[in-house]
LUMDOPA-981438 format. One record per residue (C-alpha): x, y, z; residue in three letters. Coordinates in pm, whole numbers, padded with zeros to 5 digits, always signed. Layout:
N
XYZALA
...
***
This chain:
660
+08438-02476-07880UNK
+08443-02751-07592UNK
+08246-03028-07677UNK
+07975-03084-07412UNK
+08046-03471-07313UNK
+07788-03695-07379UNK
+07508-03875-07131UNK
+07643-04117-06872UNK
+08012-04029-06890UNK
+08210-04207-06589UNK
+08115-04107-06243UNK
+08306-04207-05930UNK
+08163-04451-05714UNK
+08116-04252-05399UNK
+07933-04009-05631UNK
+07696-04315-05825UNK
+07646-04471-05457UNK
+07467-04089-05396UNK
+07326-04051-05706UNK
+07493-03738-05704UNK
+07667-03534-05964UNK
+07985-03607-06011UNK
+08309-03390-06313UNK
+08561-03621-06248UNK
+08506-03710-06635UNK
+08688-03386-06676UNK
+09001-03504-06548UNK
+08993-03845-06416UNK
+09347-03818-06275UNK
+09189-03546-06020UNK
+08944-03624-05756UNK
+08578-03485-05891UNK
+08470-03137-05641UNK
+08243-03356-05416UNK
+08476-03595-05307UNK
+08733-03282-05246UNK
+08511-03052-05091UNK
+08401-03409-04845UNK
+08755-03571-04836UNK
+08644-03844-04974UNK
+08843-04133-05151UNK
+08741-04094-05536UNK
+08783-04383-05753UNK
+08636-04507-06101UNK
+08502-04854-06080UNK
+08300-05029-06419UNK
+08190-05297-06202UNK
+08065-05097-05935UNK
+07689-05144-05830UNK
+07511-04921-05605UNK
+07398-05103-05253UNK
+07092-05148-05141UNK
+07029-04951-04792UNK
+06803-05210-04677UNK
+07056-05530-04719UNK
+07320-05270-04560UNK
+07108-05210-04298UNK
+07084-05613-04211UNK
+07437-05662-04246UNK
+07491-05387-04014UNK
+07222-05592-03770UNK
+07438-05910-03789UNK
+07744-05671-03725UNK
+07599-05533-03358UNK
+07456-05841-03240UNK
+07775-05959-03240UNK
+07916-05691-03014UNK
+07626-05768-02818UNK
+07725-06133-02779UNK
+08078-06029-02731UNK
+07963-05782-02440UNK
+07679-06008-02288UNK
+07984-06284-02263UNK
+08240-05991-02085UNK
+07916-05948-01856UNK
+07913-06305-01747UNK
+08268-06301-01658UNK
+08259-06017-01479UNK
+07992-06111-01263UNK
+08163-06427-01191UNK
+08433-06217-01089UNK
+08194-06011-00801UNK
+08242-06121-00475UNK
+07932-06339-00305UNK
+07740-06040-00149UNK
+07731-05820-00425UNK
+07566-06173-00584UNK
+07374-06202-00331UNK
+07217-05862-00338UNK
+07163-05850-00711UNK
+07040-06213-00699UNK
+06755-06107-00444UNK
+06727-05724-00599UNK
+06752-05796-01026UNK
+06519-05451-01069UNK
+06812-05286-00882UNK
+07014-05303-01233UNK
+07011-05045-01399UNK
+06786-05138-01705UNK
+06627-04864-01974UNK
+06508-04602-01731UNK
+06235-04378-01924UNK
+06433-04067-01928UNK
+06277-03731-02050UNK
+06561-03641-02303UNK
+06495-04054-02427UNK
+06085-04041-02423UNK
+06103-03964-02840UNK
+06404-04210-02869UNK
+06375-04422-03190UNK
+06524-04776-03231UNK
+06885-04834-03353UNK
+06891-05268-03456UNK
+06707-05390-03686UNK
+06595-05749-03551UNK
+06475-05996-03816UNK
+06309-06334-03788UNK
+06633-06494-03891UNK
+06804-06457-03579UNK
+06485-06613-03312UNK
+06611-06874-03156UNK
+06600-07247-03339UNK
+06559-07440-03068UNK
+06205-07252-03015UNK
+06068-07420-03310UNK
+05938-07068-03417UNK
+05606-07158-03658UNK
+05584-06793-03864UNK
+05320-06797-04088UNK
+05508-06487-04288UNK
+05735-06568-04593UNK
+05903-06202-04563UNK
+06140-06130-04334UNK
+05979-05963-04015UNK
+06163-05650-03808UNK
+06106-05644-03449UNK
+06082-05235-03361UNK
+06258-05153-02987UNK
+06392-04783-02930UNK
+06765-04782-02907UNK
+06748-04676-02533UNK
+06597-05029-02448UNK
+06934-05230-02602UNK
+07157-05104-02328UNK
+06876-05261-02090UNK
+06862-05589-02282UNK
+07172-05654-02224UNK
+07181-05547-01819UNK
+07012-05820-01664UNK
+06979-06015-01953UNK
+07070-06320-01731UNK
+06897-06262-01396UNK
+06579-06478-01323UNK
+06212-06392-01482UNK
+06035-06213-01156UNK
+05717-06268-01081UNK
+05421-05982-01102UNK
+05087-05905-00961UNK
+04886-05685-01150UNK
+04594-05616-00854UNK
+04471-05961-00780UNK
+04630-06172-01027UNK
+05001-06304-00964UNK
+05137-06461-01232UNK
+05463-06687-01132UNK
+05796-06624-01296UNK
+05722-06976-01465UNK
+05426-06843-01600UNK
+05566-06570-01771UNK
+05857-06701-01949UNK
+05610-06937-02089UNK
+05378-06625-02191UNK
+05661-06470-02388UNK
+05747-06788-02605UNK
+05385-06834-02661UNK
+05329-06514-02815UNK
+05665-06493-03053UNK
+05614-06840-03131UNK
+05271-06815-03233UNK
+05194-06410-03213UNK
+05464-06182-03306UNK
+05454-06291-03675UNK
+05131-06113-03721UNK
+05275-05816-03573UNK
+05609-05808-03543UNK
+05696-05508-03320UNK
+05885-05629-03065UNK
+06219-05793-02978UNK
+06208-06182-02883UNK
+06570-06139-02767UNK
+06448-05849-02485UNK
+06381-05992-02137UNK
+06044-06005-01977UNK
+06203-05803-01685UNK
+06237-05567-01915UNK
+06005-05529-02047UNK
+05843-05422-01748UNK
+06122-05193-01583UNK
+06050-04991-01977UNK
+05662-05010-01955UNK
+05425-05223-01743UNK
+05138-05137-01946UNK
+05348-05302-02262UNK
+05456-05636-02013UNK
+05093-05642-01915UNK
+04981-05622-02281UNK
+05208-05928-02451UNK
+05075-06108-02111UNK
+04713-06093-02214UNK
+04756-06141-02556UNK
+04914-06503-02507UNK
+04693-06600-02211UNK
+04434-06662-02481UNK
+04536-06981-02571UNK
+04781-07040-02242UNK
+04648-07389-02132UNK
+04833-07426-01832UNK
+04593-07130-01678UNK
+04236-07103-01890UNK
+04115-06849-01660UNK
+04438-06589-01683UNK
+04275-06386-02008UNK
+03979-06360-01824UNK
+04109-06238-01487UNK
+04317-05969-01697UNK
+04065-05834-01908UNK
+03956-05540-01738UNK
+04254-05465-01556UNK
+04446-05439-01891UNK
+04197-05253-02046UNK
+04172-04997-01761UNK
+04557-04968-01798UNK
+04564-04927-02164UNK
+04278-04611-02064UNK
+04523-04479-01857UNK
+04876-04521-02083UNK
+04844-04168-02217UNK
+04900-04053-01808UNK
+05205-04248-01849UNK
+05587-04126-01771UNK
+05711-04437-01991UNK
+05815-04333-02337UNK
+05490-04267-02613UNK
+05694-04603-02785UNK
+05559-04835-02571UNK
+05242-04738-02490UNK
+05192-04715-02861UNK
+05292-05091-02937UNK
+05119-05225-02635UNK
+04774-05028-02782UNK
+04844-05213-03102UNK
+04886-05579-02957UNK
+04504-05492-02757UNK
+04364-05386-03081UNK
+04489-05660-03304UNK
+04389-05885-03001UNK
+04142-05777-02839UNK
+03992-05937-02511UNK
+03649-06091-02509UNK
+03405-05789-02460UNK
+03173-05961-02221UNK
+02963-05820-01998UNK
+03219-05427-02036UNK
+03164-05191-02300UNK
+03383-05189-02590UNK
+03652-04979-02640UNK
+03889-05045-02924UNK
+03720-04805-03090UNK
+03817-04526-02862UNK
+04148-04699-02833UNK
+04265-04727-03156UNK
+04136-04315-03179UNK
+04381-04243-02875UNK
+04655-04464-03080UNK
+04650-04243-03349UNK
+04679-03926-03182UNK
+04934-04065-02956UNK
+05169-04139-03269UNK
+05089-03777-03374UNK
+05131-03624-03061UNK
+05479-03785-03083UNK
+05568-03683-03414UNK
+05540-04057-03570UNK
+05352-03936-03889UNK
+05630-03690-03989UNK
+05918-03933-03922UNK
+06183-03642-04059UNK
+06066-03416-03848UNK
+05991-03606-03554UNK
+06253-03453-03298UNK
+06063-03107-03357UNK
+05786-03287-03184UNK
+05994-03349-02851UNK
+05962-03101-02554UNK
+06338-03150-02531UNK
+06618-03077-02724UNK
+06704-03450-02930UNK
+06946-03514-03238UNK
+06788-03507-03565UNK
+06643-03876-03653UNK
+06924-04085-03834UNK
+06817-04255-04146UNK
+06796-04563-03975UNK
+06571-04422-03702UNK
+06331-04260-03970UNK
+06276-04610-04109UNK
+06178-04733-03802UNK
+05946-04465-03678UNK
+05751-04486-04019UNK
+05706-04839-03978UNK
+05600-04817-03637UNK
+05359-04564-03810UNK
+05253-04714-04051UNK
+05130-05024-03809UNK
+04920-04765-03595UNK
+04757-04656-03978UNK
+04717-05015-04064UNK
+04533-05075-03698UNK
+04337-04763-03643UNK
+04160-04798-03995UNK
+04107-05153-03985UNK
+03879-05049-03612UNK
+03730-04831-03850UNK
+03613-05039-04095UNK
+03516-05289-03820UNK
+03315-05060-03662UNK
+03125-04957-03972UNK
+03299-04610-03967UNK
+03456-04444-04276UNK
+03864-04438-04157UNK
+04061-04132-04253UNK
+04298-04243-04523UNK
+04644-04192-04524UNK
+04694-03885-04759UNK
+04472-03674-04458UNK
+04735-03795-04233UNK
+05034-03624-04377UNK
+05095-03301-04460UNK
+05183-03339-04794UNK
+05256-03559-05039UNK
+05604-03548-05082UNK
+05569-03681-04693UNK
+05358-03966-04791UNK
+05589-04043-05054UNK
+05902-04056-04830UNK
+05733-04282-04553UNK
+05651-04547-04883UNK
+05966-04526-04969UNK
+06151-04609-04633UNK
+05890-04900-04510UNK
+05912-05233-04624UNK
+05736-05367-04936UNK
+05487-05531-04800UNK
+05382-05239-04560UNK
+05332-05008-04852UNK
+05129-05301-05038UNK
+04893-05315-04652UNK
+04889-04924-04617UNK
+04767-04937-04986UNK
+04473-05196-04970UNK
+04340-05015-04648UNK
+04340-04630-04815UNK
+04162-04820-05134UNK
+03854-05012-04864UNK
+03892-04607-04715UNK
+03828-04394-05104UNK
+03600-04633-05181UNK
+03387-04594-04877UNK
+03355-04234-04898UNK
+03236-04269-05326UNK
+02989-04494-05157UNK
+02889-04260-04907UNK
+02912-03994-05174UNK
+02668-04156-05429UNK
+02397-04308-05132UNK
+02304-04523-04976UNK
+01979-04448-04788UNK
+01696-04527-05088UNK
+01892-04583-05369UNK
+01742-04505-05732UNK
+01821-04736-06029UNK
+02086-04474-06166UNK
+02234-04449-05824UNK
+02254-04817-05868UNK
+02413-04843-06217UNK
+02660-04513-06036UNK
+02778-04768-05762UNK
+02838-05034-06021UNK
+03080-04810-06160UNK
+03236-04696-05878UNK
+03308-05078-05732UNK
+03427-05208-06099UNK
+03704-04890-06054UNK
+03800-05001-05723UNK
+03811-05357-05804UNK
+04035-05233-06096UNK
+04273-05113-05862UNK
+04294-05406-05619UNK
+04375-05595-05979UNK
+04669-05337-06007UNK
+04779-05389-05633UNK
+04838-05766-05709UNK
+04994-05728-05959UNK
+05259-05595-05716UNK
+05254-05885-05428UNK
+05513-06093-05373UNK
+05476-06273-05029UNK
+05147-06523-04940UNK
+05043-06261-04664UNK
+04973-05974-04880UNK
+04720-06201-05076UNK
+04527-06225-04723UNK
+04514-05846-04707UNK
+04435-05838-05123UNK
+04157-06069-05077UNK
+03985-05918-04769UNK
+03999-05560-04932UNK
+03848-05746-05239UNK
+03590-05906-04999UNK
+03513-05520-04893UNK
+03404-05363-05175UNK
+03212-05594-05306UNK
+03002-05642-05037UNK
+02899-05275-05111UNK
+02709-05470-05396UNK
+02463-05587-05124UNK
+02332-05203-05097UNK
+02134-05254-05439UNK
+01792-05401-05477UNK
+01705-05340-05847UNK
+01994-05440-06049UNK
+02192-05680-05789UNK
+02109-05969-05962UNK
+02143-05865-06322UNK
+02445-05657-06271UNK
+02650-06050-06268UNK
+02886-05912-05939UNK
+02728-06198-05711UNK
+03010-06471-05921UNK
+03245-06272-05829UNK
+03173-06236-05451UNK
+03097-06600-05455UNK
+03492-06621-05599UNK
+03623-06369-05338UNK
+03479-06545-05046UNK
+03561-06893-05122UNK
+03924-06749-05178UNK
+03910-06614-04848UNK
+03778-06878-04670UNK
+04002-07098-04811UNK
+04326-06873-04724UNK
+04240-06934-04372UNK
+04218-07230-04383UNK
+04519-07293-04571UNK
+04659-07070-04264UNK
+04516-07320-04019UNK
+04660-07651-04195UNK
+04980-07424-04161UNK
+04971-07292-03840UNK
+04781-07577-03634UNK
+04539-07364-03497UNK
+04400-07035-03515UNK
+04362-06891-03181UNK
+04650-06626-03277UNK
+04433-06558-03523UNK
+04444-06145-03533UNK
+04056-05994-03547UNK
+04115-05871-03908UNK
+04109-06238-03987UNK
+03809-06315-03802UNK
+03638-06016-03989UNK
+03749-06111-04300UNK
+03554-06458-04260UNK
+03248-06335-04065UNK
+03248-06085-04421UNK
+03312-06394-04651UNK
+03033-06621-04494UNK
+02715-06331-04433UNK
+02798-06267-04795UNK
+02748-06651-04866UNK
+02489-06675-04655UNK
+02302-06421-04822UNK
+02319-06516-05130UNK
+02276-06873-05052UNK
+01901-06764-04885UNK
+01832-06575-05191UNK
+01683-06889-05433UNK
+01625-06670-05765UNK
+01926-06502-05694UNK
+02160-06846-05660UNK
+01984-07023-05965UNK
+02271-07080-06230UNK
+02574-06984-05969UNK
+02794-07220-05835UNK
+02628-07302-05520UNK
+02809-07595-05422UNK
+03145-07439-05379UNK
+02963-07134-05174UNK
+02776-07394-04919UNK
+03106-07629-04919UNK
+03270-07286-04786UNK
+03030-07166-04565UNK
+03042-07457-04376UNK
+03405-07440-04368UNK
+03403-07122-04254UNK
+03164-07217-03956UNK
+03444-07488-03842UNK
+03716-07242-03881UNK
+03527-06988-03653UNK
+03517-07275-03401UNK
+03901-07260-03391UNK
+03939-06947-03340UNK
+03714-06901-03034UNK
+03899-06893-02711UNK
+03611-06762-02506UNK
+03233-06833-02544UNK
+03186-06440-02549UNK
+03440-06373-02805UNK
+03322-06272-03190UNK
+03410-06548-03349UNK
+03195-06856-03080UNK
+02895-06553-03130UNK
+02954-06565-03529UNK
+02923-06986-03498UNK
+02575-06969-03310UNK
+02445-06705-03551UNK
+02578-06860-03878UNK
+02448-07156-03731UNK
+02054-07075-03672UNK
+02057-06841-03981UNK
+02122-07134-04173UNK
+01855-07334-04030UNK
+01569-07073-03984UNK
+01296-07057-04262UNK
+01212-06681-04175UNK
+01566-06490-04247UNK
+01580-06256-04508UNK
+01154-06332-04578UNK
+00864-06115-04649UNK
+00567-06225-04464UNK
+00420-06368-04789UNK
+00769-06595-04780UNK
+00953-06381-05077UNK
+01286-06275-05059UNK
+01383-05980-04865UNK
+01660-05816-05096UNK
+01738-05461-04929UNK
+01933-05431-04636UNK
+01751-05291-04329UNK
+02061-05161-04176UNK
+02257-04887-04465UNK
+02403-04667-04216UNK
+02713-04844-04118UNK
+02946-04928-04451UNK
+03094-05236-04518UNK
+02960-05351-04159UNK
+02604-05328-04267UNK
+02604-05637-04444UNK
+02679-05809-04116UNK
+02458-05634-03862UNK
+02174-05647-04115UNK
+02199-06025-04073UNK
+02229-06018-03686UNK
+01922-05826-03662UNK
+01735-06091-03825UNK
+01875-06330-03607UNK
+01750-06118-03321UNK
+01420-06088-03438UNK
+01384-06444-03489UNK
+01636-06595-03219UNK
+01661-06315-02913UNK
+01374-06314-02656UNK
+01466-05993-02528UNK
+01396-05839-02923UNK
+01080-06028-02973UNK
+00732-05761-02853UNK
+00672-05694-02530UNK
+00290-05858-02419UNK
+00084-05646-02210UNK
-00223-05805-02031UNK
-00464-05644-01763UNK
-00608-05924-01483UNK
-00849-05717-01284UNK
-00731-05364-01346UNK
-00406-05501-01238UNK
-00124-05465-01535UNK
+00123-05716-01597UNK
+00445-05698-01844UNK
+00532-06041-02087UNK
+00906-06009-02093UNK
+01155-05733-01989UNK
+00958-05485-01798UNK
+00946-05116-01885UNK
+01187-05002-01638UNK
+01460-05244-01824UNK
+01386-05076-02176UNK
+01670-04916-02325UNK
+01668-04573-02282UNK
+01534-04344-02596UNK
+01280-04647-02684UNK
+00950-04437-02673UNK
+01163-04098-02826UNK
+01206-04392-03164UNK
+00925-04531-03137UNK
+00791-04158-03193UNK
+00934-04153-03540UNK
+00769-04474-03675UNK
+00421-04393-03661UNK
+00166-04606-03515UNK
+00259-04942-03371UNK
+00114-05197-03512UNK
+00163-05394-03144UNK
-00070-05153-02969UNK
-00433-05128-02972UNK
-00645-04787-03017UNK
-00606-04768-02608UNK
-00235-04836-02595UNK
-00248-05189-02486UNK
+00011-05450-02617UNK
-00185-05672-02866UNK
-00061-06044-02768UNK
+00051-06280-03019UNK
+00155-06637-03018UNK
+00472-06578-03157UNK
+00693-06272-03279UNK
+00564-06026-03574UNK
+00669-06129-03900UNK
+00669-05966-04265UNK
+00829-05655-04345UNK
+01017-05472-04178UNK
+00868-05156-04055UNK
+01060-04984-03802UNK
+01266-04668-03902UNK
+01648-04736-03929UNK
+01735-04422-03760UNK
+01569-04599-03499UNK
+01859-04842-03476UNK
+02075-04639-03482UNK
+02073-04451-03153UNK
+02087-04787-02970UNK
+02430-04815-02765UNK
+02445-05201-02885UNK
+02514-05092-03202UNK
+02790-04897-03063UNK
+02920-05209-02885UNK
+03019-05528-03027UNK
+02807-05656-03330UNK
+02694-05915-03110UNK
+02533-05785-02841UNK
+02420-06125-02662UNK
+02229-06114-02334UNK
+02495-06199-02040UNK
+02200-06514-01987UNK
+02171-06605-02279UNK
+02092-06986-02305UNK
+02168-06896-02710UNK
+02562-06839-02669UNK
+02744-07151-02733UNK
+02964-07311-02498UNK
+03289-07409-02748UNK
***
């Protein structure tokens, strides 16, 4: 009887390299089936270790770029060797070169070099805030372009109105991958700015008004480009470029975003249409991504898969952060793919600290829908002591998550998901004090707060800040704030650290304003008179006013509950509306009835009787703004478009904004 052999007889090493199964322990003087049947060179090695795709994949990286250099430098000389009016013309015509052209058979093409941080330029003093090595996606049809034209002058553009000098915008493009691109690093510092626009304009346009917000040399360029930008980012899905770009210059305007202003906001809609437009496009299913193409394409090569599911995993990462910014449960990853095994094979190609990102956001996303699940309208005491529960299992995971993180920028994303559900504590009334979670979110948000500014004593400055960052600290300081207010809630916690904090965090929001209308100059003037004011968060009779008036809107409730008391107490165009009669003549105190919002008298029809109007209808006048509780119907709130907008909805007058 043959004796079976035993496990982890010899293998050869193309075999172990596979993981494969591998006879050629039968007869190790014969080449083992697989390596027959593939003509493969079959050899037994002790010492052999299996390699790691990834470090091939970066040796492979340092291996092209330099047949790049070497053809970039065969370029040179043979343009030297062109006679003068051939210079000439391509001297006065660079766009004439042929350069990327967005070809139908190319519109799904997927990126072939792997560019890390380790190969920007020294000389450009590159200050990364990342301790992880950083990949810069471009689709393999754009390297052939990089390298055409490569050396022909920056042209100058005009986008409508605005002209922006050739000067202009090879300063742009160091700005942002000197300060920007570590945050998201999508795109290739070694690509032209030429083109970048002969591949998309929409993408040129993008990386142009993402660095103009802290461009000194022309204050007013972020300004002048807002709308026009936005309009184009609208109208990128009509686009003949390829889906690529219009999908990373939609993630540069949502991580981003321009000053909102006097326009509605739409990164909410945006980062919707960024989503779809990776789906449309097959990103979500990176295996099966050429099925998605209305051409005939080559399967995806391994290397190409890894790419497209980081690229996806960025437009995840971006569309549920709007999500959660927006008060808006996200859909989670798992609802994304169609299975698991899917989900499973994009975790496994991404980097590391991807997965640990992707992770924290579908944790904020479970837990949000429990939340949802359990209530949060009127909550009972067992409701209560249910939502205690379900935050202690979430917070359990985060704890298992960082156990897992490696690099200083995954902490950032560990704290702020920390920071998230536990400002679902804040929906409790009865048992938020004795439940003991307020240490604990006075330890998250000092953690925060001081990560940023650890970032900031790093970095210089935050005006690259990205808005998760700003969120994250507008979270960390309402929840101080809050608790800070609340005197029998604060007794016996460490209240020094918290106020020490807060007022940190108030500085650090001043550094990361670049426009008086941004979030984060709006979160300084309303931290700032919150503070201050004797009548936030207070019962008429000067008690503490524990429940949150706004419980409709997640993790963002905690903030616009605030803002709303700052409005009642700080915004003439919330306080009531004085109506007099002067000989049967009738006269309006403040915005007139024609200005109301529209839908005012359907809400007010679901509050009752208003206490502001006498038994004729009349406005009762008052010498200052109603105070006590507050009576009028959240659903009322709701249907207003400013809640719809940006959080902070300041009138385009406003005396109240601060100039920064």
């Amino acid at each position: 009887m043959e004796v079976l052999p035993k496990k982890g007889k010899k293998a050869c090493t193309m075999c172990r390299q596979q993981k494969a199964k591998c006879d050629v322990w039968r007869d190790e003087s014969v080449p083992c089936t697989r390596c027959r049947k593939r003509s493969l060179e079959c050899t037994i090695d002790d010492s052999f270790t299996r390699e790691h795709k990834r470090r091939r994949y970066i040796e492979l990286e340092h291996e092209n770029e330099q047949w790049r250099q070497q053809l970039q430098n065969s370029q040179q000389l043979n343009s030297q060797q062109l006679n003068p009016q051939q210079l000439n013309l391509q001297q006065l015509n660079p766009d004439s070169v042929p350069i990327a052209l967005c070809t139908a058979p190319s519109e799904l093409s997927v990126p072939a070099v792997l560019k890390s941080d380790a190969q920007l330029d020294d000389s450009q003093d590159l200050n990364l805030s990342l301790t992880h090595p950083q990949y810069h996606l471009a689709p393999a049809g754009s390297t052939p372009g990089a390298m055409m034209g490569g050396n022909d002058p920056t042209m100058p553009r005009s986008l409508k109105s605005v002209t922006v000098s050739d000067a202009e915008i090879d300063d742009l493009f160091q700005l942002f991958f000197r300060h920007y691109a570590s945050f998201l690093p999508i795109l290739d510092v070694q690509t032209k700015p030429n083109v970048y626009y002969a591949q998309s304009p929409f993408l040129f346009w993008a990386v142009i008004g993402v660095s103009s917000r802290s461009y000194t040399r022309n204050p007013t360029l972020n300004t002048a480009l807002a709308q026009e930008v936005t309009e184009m980012a609208l109208l990128s899905v009509l686009s003949t470029c390829a889906p690529w770009y219009t999908i990373q210059g939609l993630l540069l305007l949502l991580t981003w975003p321009f000053p909102k202003e006097n326009r509605p906001d739409v990164t909410f809609p945006l980062s919707g249409m960024l989503l779809h437009v990776a789906m449309q496009n097959g990103f979500h299913i990176p295996m099966s991504s050429h099925e998605f193409s209305r051409f005939k394409i080559p399967v995806s090569s391994e290397l190409d898969m890894v790419r497209r599911s980081e690229l996806w995993a960025h437009c995840v990462l971006v569309y549920q952060r709007s999500c959660v910014i927006k008060g808006q449960s996200p859909r989670n990853l798992v609802s994304l793919a169609q299975d698991t095994i899917q989900r499973q094979v994009l975790f496994d190609k991404i980097a590391p600290h991807l997965v640990q990102k992707l992770r924290c956001q579908e944790v904020v996303g479970k837990c949000s829908e429990a939340v949802l699940e359990n209530g949060v309208r009127a909550m009972s005491l067992d409701q209560e002591l249910a939502l205690d529960i379900l935050l202690r299992k979430y917070e359990g995971v985060v704890d298992d998550i960082a156990l897992q993180a490696v690099v200083d920028d995954e902490r950032h994303y560990l704290l702020l998901c920390r920071m998230a559900i536990q400002s679902f504590y804040f929906y409790k009334n009865q048992t938020l004090v004795s439940s003991g979670c307020l240490p604990r979110l006075i330890v998250t948000a000092c953690n925060l707060i001081d990560y940023v500014q650890a970032l900031a004593d790093r970095m210089g400055s935050l005006f690259m800040a990205p808005v998760q960052i700003c969120f994250g600290l507008l979270l960390a300081s309402m929840s101080l704030l809050r608790i800070l207010k609340n005197d029998s809630a604060s007794s016996g916690l460490d209240t020094s650290r918290a106020q020490a904090s807060f007022f940190t965090a108030i500085n650090l929001a001043k550094q990361m304003s670049t426009d008086r209308s941004d979030s984060a100059a709006k979160m300084v003037t309303v931290l700032n008179q919150l503070w201050n004011s004797s009548k936030a968060f207070r019962k008429s009779d000067g008690s503490y006013h524990t429940t949150l008036r706004i419980r409709s809107r997640l993790i963002l409730s905690l903030i616009l509950d605030a803002v709303w008391w700052w409005r009642d107490e700080y915004d003439p165009h919330m306080r009531p509306h004085v109506r007099t009669k002067m000989r049967g003549t009738e006269f309006v105190d403040g915005p007139s009835r024609t200005n109301m919002l529209p839908g005012f008298d359907a809400g007010r029809a679901t509050m009752g009787p208003d206490p502001t109007r006498d038994s004729t209808g009349d406005m009762i006048q008052h010498a200052a703004p109603l105070q006590g509780e507050f009576q009028i119907n959240e659903d009322y709130f709701t249907n207003f478009e400013w809640l719809s907008d940006e959080i902070f909805s300041f009138p385009p007058d406003s005396s109240l904004t601060s100039n920064l």
